[in-house]
Every structure is written in C-alpha cells, then in structure tokens.
C-alpha positions in Angstrom: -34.5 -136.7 -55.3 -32.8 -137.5 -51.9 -29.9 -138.7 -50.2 -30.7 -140.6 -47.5 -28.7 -142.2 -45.0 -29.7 -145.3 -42.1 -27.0 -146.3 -39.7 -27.6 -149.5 -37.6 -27.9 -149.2 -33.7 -25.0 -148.0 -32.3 -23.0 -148.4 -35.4 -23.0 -152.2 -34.6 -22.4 -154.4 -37.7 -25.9 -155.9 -38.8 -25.8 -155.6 -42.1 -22.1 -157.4 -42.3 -23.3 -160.6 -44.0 -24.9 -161.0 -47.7 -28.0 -162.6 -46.1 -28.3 -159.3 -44.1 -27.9 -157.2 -47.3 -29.7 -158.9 -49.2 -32.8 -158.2 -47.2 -31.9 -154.5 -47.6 -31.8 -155.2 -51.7 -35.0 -157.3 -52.0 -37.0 -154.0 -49.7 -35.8 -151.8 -52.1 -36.5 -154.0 -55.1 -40.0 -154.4 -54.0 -40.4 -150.8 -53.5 -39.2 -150.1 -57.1 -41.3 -152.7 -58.6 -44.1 -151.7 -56.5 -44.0 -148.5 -58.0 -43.8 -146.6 -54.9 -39.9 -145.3 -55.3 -37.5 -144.7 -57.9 -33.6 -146.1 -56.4 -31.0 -144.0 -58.1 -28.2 -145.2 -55.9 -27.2 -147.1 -53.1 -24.6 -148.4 -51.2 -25.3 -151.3 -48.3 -22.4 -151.0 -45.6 -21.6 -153.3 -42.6 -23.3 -150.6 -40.2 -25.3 -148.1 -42.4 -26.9 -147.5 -45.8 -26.8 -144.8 -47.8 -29.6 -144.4 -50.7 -30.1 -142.1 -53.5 -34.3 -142.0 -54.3 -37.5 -140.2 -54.7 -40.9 -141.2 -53.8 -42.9 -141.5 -56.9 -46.2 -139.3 -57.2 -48.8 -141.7 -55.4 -46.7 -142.1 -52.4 -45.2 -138.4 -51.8 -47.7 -137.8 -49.0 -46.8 -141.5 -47.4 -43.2 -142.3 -45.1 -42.4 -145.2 -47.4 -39.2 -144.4 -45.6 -40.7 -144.9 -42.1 -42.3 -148.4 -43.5 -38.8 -149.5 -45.0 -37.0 -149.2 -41.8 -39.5 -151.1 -39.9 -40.1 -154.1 -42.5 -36.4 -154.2 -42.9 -35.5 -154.4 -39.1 -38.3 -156.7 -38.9 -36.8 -159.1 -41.5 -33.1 -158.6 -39.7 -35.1 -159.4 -36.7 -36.5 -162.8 -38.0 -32.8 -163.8 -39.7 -31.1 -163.3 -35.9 -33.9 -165.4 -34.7 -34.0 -168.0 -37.2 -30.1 -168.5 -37.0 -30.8 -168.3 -32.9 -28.0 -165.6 -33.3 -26.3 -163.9 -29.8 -26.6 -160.9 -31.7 -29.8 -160.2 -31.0 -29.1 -159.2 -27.9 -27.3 -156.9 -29.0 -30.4 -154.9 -30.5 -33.1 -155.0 -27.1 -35.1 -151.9 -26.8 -34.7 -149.6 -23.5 -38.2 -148.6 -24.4 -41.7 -149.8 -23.6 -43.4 -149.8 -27.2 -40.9 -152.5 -28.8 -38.8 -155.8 -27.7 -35.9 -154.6 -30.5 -34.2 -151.6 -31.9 -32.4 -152.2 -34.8 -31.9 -148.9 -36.6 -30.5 -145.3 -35.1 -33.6 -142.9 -34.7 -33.6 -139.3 -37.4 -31.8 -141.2 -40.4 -29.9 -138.1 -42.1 -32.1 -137.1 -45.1 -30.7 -134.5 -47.6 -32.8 -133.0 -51.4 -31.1 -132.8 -54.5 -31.7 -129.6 -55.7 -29.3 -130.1 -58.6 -27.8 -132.5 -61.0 -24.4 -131.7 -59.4 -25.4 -132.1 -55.9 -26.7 -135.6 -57.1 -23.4 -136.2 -58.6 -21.4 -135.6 -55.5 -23.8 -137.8 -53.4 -23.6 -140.6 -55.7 -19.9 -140.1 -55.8 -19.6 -140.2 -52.1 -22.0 -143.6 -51.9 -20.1 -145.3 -54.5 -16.3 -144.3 -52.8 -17.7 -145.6 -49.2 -16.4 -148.8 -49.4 -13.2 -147.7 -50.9 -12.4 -145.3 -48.0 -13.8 -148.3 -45.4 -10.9 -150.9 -47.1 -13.1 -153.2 -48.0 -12.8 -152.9 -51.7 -10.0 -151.6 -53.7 -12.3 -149.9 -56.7 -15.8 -148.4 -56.1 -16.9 -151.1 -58.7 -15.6 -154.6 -57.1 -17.5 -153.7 -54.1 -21.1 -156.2 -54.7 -23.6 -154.3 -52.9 -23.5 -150.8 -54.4 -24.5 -149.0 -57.4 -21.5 -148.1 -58.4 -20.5 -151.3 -61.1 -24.3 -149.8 -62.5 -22.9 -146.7 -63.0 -19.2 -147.1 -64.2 -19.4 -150.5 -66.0 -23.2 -149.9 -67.7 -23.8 -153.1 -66.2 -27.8 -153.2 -65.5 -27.8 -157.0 -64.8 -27.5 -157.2 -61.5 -29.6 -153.9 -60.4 -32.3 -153.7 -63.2 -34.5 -152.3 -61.1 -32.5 -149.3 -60.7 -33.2 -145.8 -62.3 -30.3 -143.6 -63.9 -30.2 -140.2 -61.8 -30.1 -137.9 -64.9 -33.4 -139.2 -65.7 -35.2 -137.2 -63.2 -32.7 -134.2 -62.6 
C-alpha cells in the first residue's frame, strides 16, 4: 500500500471545479475497474491529490502512476481548451519535449508498512479539507473517501477497496 501525493503546478488551483475532479475520479475509477489498482483512499483538493493505493500483481513492475499523471493532465488539458480557458496559460512548459505542464515533477510517494501507518494517512487525507475550510466535517466534503469510511456509504465510491482488506 501507498500514500501518494500529486500537487498541481505551482500549487495553482486546477483541480478547483467538479468538472476538473471529476476527471481525477473517472482515471481512478478506470484504473480500479481495469484491474490495474486497488484505491483505498483519496482526497481531490483544489491544488493537489492525495491517494491511498497499491498496484495490483500484473501491473507492479509498470508506473501506472506515471500513466495517470499524464492521461490526467492530458484530459485537464483538453477541458482548458475546450472551455477556451485563460488558464491555460497558466500551465506552458519552459521545456522543449511538451507545450504544457500541468503537474509538479517527484509526486511524494510514501509505503504502508503497517495497518496503523495506513490509519494515520487515511486520517490525514480525510481531515485535508477540514484544515483547508472548505468543509466543516471530513464527511460533507464530496470528493474524498472519507463519507465511505465514516458513514458506510459505498454508493457513491463503489469502486473503492476498504484498507484493512489488504493490511
């Protein structure tokens, strides 16, 4: 298992509307149904993500990490595009072997070694929100795991995987 965090270029708020985030949620959904990861935990920020996953067996020797960043910026791409959004200005490339840079290079990556180290993780990915003011309880906030885990309430992140189930 791994804790795994992405923050957007220069801290800069891509991910700030649903459209945006939603992008973020339908990668990782594929990815789960795709059998190539299990999602334990997440939280989708305005200007980072933080994940709680593993790479299941046939993909431990592939970056499905690497692949997520790029389909996702690719997608954000597209959606700045497609809405002919300033913003995308914001996210041109100093460097010769792409136009855009949407996500900071070296996302933080830390393993779980232990149930309670997976515990504190999911803890701290649930309460980011909180501690940014935009929600009030860990659970209100709509684009976390945290209602999956505190209110048993699967409908909305079926495809997720309860941590204790591989730790």
């Amino acid at each position: 298992m791994e804790f795994y965090t992405a923050t957007c270029l220069n801290w800069q708020p891509l991910l700030e509307d649903n459209v945006s985030k939603n992008i973020i949620i339908d990668s990782l959904k594929f990815l789960v149904e795709d059998k190539r990861i299990w999602l334990y935990g997440f939280v989708i920020m305005p200007n980072h993500i933080h994940l709680l996953w593993n790479k299941q067996d046939a993909y431990i020797e592939k970056n499905v990490q690497r692949r997520f960043m790029t389909y996702t910026a690719q997608q954000l791409k597209f959606k700045l595009i497609d809405t002919n959004s300033p913003q995308l200005n914001n996210y041109k490339s100093t460097q010769q072997d792409r136009e855009y840079h949407f996500w900071e290079r070296r996302p933080f990556k830390a393993k779980m070694y232990n149930r309670e180290v997976a515990e504190q993780k999911l803890n701290y990915i649930h309460q980011n929100p909180v501690k940014a003011g935009l929600c009030a309880y860990a659970e209100e906030y709509e684009f976390s795991s945290a209602k999956y885990y505190r209110l048993n309430e699967e409908k909305d992140w079926d495809f997720l995987t309860h941590y204790t189930e591989h730790i």
